[in-house]
DOMI-544444 format. One record per atom (N, C-alpha, C): atom name; residue number from 1; x, y, z. Coordinates in nm, 4 decimals. Layout:
REC   mimar   vexza          x          y          z
REC      CA     NUM          X          Y          Z
...
***
This chain:
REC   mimar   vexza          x          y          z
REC       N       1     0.3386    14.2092    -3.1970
REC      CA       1     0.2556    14.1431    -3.2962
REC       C       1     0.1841    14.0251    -3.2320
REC       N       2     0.0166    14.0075    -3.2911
REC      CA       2     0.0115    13.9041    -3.1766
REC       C       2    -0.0085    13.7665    -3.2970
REC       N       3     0.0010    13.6889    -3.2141
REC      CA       3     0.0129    13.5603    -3.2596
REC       C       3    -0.1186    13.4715    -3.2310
REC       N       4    -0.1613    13.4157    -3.3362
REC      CA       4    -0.3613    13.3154    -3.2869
REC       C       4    -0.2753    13.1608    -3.3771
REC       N       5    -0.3429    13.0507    -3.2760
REC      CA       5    -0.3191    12.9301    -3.3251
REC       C       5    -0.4562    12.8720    -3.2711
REC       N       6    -0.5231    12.8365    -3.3638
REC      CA       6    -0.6384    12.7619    -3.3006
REC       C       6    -0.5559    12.5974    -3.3404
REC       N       7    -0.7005    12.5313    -3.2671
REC      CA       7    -0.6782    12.3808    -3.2530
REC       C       7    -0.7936    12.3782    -3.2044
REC       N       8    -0.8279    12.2380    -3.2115
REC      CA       8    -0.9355    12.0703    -3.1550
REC       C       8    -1.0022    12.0609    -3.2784
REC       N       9    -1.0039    12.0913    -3.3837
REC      CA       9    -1.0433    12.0775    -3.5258
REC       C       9    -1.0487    11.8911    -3.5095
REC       N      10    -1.1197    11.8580    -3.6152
REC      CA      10    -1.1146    11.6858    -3.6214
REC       C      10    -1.2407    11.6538    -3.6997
REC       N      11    -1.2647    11.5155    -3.7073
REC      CA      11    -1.3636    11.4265    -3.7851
REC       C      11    -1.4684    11.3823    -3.6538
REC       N      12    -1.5911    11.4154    -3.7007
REC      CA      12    -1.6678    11.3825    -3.5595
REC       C      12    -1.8097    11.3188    -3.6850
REC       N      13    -1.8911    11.2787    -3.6347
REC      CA      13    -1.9932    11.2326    -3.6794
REC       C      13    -2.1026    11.3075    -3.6878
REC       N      14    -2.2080    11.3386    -3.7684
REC      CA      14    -2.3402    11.4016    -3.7517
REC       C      14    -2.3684    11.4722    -3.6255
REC       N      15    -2.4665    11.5635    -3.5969
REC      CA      15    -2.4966    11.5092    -3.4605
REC       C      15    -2.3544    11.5336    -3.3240
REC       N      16    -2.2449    11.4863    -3.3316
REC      CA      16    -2.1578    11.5244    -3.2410
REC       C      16    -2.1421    11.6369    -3.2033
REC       N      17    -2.0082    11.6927    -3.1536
REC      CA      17    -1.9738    11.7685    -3.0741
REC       C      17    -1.7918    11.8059    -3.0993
REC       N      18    -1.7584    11.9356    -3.1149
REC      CA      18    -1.6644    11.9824    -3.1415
REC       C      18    -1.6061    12.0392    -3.0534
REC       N      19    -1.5115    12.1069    -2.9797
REC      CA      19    -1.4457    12.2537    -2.9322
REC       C      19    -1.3482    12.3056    -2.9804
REC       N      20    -1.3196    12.3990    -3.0297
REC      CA      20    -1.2436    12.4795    -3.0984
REC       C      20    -1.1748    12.5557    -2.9785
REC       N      21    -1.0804    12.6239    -3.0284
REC      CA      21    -0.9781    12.6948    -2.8899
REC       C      21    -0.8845    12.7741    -2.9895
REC       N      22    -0.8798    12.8917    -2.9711
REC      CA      22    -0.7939    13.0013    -3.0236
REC       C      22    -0.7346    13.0655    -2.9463
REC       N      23    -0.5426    12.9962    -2.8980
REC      CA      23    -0.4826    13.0583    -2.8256
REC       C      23    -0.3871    13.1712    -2.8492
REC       N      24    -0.3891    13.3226    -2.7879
REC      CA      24    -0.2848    13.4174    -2.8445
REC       C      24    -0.2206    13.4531    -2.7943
REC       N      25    -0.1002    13.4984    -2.8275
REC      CA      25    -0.0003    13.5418    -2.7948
REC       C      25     0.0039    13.7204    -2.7456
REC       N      26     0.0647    13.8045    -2.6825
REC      CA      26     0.0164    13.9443    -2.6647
REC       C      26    -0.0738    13.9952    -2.5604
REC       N      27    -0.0287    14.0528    -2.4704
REC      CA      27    -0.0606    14.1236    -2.4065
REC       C      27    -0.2167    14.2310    -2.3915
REC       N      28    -0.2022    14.2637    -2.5340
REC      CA      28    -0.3412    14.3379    -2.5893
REC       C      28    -0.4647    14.2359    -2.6529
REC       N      29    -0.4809    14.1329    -2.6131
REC      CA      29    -0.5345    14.0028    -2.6692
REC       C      29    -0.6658    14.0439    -2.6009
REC       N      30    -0.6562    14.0206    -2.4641
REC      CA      30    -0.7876    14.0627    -2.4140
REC       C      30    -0.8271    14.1771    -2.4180
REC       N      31    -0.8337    14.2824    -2.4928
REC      CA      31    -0.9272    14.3895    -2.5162
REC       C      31    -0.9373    14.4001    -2.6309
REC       N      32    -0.9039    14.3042    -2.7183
REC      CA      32    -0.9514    14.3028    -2.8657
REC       C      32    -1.1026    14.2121    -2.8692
REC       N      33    -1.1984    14.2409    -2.9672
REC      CA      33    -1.2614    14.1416    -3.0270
REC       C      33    -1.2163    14.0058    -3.0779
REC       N      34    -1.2499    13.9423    -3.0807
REC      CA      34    -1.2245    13.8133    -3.1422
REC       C      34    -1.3410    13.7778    -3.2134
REC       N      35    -1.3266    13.6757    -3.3170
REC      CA      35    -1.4359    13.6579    -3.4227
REC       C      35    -1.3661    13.5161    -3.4756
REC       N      36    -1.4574    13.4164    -3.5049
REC      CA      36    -1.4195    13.2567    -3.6000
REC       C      36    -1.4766    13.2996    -3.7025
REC       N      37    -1.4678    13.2114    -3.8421
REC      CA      37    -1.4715    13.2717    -3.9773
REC       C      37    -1.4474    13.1200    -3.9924
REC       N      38    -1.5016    13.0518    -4.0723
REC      CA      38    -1.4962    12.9409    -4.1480
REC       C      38    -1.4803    12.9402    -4.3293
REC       N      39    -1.4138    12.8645    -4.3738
REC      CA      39    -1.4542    12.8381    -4.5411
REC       C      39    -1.4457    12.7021    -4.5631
REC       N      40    -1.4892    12.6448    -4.6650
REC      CA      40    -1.5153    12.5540    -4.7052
REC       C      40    -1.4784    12.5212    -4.8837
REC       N      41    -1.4219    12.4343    -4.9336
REC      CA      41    -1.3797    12.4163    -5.0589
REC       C      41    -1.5080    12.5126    -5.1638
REC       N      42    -1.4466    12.6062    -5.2569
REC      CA      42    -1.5346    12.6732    -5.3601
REC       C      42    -1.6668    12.7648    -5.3139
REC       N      43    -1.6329    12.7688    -5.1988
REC      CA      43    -1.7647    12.8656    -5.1339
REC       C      43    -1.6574    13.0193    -5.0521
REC       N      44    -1.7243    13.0712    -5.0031
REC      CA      44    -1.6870    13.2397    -5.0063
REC       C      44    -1.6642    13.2275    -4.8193
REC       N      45    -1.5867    13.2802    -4.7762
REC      CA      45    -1.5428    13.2513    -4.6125
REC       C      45    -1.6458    13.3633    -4.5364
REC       N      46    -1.7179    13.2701    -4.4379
REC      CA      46    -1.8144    13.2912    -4.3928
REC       C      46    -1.7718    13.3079    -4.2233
REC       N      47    -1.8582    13.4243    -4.1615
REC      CA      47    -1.8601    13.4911    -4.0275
REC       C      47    -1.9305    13.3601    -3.9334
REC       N      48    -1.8907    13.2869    -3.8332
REC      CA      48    -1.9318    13.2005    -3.7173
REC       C      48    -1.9842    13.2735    -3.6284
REC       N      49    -1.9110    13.3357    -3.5525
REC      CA      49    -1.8993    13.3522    -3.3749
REC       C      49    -1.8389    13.5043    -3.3503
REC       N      50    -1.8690    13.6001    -3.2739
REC      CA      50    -1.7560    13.6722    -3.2348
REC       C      50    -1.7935    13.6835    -3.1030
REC       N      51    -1.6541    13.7737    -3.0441
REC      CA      51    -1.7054    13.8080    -2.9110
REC       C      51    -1.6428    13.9439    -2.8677
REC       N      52    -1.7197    14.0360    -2.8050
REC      CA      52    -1.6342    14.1417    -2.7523
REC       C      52    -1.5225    14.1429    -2.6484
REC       N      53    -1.4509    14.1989    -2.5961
REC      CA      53    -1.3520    14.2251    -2.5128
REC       C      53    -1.4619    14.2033    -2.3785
REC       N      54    -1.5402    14.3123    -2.3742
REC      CA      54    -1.6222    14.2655    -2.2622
REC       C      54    -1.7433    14.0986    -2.2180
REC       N      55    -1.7330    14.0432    -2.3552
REC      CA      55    -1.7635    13.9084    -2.3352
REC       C      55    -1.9593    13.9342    -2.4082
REC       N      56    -1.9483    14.0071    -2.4954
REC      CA      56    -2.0514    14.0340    -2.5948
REC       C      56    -2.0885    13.9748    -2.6940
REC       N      57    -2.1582    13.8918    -2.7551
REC      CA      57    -2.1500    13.8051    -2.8370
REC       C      57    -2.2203    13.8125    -2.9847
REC       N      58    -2.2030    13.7666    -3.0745
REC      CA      58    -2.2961    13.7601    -3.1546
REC       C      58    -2.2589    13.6378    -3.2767
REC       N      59    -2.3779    13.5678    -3.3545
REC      CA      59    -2.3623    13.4420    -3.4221
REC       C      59    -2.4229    13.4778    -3.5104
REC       N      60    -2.3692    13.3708    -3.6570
REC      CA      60    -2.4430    13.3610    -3.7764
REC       C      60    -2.5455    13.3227    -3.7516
REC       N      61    -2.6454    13.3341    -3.8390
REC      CA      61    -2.7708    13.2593    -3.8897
REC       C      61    -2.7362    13.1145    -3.8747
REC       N      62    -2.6390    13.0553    -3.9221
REC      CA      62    -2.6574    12.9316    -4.0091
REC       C      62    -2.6263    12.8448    -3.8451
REC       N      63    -2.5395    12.8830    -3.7359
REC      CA      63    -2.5219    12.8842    -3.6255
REC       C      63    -2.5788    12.8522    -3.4635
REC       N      64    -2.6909    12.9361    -3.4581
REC      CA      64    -2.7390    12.9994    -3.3969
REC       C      64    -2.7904    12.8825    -3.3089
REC       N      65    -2.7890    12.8856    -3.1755
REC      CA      65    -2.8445    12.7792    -3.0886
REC       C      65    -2.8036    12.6364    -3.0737
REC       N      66    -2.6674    12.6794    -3.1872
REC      CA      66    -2.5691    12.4822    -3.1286
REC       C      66    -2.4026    12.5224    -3.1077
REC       N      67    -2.3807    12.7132    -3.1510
REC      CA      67    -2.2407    12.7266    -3.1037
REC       C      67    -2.2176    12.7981    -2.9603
REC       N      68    -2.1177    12.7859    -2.9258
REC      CA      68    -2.1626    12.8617    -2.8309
REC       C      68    -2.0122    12.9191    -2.8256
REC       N      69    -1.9779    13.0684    -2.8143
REC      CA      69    -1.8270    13.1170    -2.7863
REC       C      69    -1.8369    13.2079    -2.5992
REC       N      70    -1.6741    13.1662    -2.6529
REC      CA      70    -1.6679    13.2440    -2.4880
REC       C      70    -1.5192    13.2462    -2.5085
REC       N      71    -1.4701    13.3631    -2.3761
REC      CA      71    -1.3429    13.3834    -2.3789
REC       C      71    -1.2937    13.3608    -2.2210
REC       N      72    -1.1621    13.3151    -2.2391
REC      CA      72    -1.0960    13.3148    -2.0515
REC       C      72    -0.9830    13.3895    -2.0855
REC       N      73    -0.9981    13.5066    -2.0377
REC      CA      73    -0.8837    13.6335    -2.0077
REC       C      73    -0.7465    13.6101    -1.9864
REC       N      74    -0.7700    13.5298    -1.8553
REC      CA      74    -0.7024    13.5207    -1.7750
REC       C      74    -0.6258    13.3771    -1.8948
REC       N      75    -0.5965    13.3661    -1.9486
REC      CA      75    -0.5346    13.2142    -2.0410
REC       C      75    -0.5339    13.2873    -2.1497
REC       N      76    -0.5736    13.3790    -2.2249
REC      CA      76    -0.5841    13.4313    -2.3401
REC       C      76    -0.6470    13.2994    -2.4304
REC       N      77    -0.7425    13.2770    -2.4121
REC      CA      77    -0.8112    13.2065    -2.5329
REC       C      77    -0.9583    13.2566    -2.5826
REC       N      78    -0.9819    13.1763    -2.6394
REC      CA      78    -1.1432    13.2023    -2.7221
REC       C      78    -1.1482    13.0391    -2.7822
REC       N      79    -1.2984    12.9804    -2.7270
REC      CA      79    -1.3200    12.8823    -2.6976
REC       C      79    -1.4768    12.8754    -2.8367
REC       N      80    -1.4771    12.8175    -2.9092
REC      CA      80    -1.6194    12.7957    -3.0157
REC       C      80    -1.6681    12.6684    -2.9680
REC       N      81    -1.7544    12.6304    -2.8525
REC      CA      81    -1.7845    12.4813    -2.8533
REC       C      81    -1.9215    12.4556    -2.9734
REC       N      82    -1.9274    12.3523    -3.0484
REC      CA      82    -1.9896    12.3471    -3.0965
REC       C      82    -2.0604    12.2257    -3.1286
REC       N      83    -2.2109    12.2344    -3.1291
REC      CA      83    -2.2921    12.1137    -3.0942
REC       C      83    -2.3948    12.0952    -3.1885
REC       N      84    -2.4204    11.9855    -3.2095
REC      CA      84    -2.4957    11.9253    -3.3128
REC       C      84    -2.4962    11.9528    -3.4236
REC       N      85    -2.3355    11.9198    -3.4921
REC      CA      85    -2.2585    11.9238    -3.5878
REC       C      85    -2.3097    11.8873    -3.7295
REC       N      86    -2.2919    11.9608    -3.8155
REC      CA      86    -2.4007    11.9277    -3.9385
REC       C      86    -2.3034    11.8676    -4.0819
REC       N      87    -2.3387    11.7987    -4.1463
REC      CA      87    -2.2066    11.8191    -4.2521
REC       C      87    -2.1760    11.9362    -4.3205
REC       N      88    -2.2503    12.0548    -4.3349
REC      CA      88    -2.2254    12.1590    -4.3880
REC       C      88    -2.1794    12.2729    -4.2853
REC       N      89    -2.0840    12.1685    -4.1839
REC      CA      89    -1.9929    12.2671    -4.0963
REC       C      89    -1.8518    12.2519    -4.1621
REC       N      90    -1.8486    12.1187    -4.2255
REC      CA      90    -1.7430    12.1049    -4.2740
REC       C      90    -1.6699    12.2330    -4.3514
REC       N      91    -1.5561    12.2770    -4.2940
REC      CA      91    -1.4693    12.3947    -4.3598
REC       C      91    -1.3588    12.3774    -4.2609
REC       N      92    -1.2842    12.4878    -4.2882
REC      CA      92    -1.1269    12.5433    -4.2104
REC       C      92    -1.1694    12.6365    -4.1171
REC       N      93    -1.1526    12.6070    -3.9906
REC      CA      93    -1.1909    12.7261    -3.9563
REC       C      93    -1.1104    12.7972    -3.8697
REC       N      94    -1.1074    12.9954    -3.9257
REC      CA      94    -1.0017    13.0260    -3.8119
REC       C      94    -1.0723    13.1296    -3.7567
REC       N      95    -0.9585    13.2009    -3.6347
REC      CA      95    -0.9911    13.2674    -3.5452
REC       C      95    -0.8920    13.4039    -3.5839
REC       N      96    -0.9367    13.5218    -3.5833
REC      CA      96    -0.9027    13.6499    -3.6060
REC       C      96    -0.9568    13.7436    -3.4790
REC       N      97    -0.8559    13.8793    -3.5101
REC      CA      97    -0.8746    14.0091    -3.4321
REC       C      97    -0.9543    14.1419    -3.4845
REC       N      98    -1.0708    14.1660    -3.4288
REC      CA      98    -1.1183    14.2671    -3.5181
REC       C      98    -0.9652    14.4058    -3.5111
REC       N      99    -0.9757    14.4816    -3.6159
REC      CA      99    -0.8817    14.5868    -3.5946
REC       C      99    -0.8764    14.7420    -3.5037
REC       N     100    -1.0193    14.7322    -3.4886
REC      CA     100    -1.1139    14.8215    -3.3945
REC       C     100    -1.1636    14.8080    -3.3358
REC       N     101    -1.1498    14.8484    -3.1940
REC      CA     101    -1.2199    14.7914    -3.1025
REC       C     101    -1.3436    14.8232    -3.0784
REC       N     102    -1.4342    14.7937    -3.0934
REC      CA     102    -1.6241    14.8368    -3.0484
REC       C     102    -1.7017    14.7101    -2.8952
REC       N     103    -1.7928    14.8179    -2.9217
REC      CA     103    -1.8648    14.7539    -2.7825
REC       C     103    -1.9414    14.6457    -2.8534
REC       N     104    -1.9498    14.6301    -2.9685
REC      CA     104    -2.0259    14.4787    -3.0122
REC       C     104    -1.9476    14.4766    -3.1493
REC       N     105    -1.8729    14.3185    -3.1405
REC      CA     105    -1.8350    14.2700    -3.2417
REC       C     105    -1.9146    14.2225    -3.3729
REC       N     106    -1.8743    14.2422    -3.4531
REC      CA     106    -1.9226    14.2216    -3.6234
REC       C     106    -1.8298    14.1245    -3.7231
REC       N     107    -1.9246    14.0650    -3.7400
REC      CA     107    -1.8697    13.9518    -3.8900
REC       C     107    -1.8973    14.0122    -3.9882
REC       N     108    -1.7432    14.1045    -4.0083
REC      CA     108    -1.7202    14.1388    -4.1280
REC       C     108    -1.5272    14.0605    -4.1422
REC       N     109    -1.5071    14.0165    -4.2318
REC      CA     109    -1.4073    13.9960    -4.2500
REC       C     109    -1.2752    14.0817    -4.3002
REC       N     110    -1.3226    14.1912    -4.3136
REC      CA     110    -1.2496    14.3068    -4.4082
REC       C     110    -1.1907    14.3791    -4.2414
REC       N     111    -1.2729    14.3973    -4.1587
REC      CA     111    -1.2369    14.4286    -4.0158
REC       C     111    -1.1573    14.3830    -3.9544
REC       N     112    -1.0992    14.2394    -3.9609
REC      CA     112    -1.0014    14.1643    -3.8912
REC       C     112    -0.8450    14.1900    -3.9218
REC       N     113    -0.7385    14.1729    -3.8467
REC      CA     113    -0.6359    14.2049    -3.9058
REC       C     113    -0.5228    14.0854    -3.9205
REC       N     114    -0.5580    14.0262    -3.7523
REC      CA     114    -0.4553    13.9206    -3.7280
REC       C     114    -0.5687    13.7592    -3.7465
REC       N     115    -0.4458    13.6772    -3.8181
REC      CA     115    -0.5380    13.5612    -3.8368
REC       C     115    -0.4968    13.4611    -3.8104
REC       N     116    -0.5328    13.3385    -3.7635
REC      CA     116    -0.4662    13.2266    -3.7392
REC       C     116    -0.4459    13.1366    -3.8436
REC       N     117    -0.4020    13.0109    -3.8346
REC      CA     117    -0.3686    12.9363    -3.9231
REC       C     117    -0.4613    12.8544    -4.0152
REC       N     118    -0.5849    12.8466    -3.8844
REC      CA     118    -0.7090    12.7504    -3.9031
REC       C     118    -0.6736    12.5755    -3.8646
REC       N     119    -0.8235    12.5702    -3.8875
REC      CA     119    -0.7911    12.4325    -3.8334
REC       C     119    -0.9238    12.3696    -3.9125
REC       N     120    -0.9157    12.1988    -3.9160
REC      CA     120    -1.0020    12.1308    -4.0399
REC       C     120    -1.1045    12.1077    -3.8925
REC       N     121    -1.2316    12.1052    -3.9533
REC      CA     121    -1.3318    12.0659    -3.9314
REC       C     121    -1.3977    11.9828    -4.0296
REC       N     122    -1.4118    11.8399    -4.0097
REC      CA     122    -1.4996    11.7315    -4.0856
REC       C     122    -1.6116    11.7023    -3.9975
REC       N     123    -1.7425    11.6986    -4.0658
REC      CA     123    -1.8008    11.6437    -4.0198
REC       C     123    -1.9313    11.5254    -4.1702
REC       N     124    -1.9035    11.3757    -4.0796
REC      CA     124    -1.9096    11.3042    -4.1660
REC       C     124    -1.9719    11.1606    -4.1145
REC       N     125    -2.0313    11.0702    -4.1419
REC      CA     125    -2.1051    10.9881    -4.1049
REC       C     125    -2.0012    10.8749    -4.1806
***
């Protein structure tokens, strides 16, 4: 069974700078997809980041050109750095396993199986 704990969640200011880190447990870690998923109080949990096994990527809309994901194999992680932080990043955000493996990952949430705990993201002036 594998195990995801993200962390570096925190309070940063407008404008700042985040990194997120989703470390797992398991052997089969690196040939899964990985995907971040955020929610936020009274709103519907929304697709971030994913990445393929082979290091394939793809981002939300809302995203696009301040996150940046990547994975190190060799450490089993998945890394969301994220830049020029908006207040409507503010949510929980976690890190999941798609359940199927494909050559390009998808933000669908119904696809994922294993999930982490999450972690707070504030962002706030």
């Amino acid at each position: 069974q594998l195990q995801l704990v993200e962390s570096g969640g925190g309070l940063v200011q407008p404008g700042g700078s985040l990194r997120l880190s989703c470390a797992a447990s398991g052997s089969t870690f690196n040939y899964l997809n990985i995907g971040w998923f955020r929610q936020a109080p009274g709103k519907e949990r929304e697709g971030v980041s994913c990445i393929s096994s082979s290091g394939r990527t793809y981002y939300g809309d809302s995203v696009k050109g301040r996150f940046t994901i990547s994975r190190d194999n060799a450490k089993n992680t998945v890394t969301l750095q994220m830049n020029s932080l908006k207040p409507e990043d503010t949510a929980v955000y976690y890190c999941a396993t798609e359940a199927l493996v494909r050559n390009v990952c998808v933000l669908l949430d119904s696809r994922y199986n294993y999930w982490g705990q999450g972690t707070q993201v504030t962002v706030s002036s």
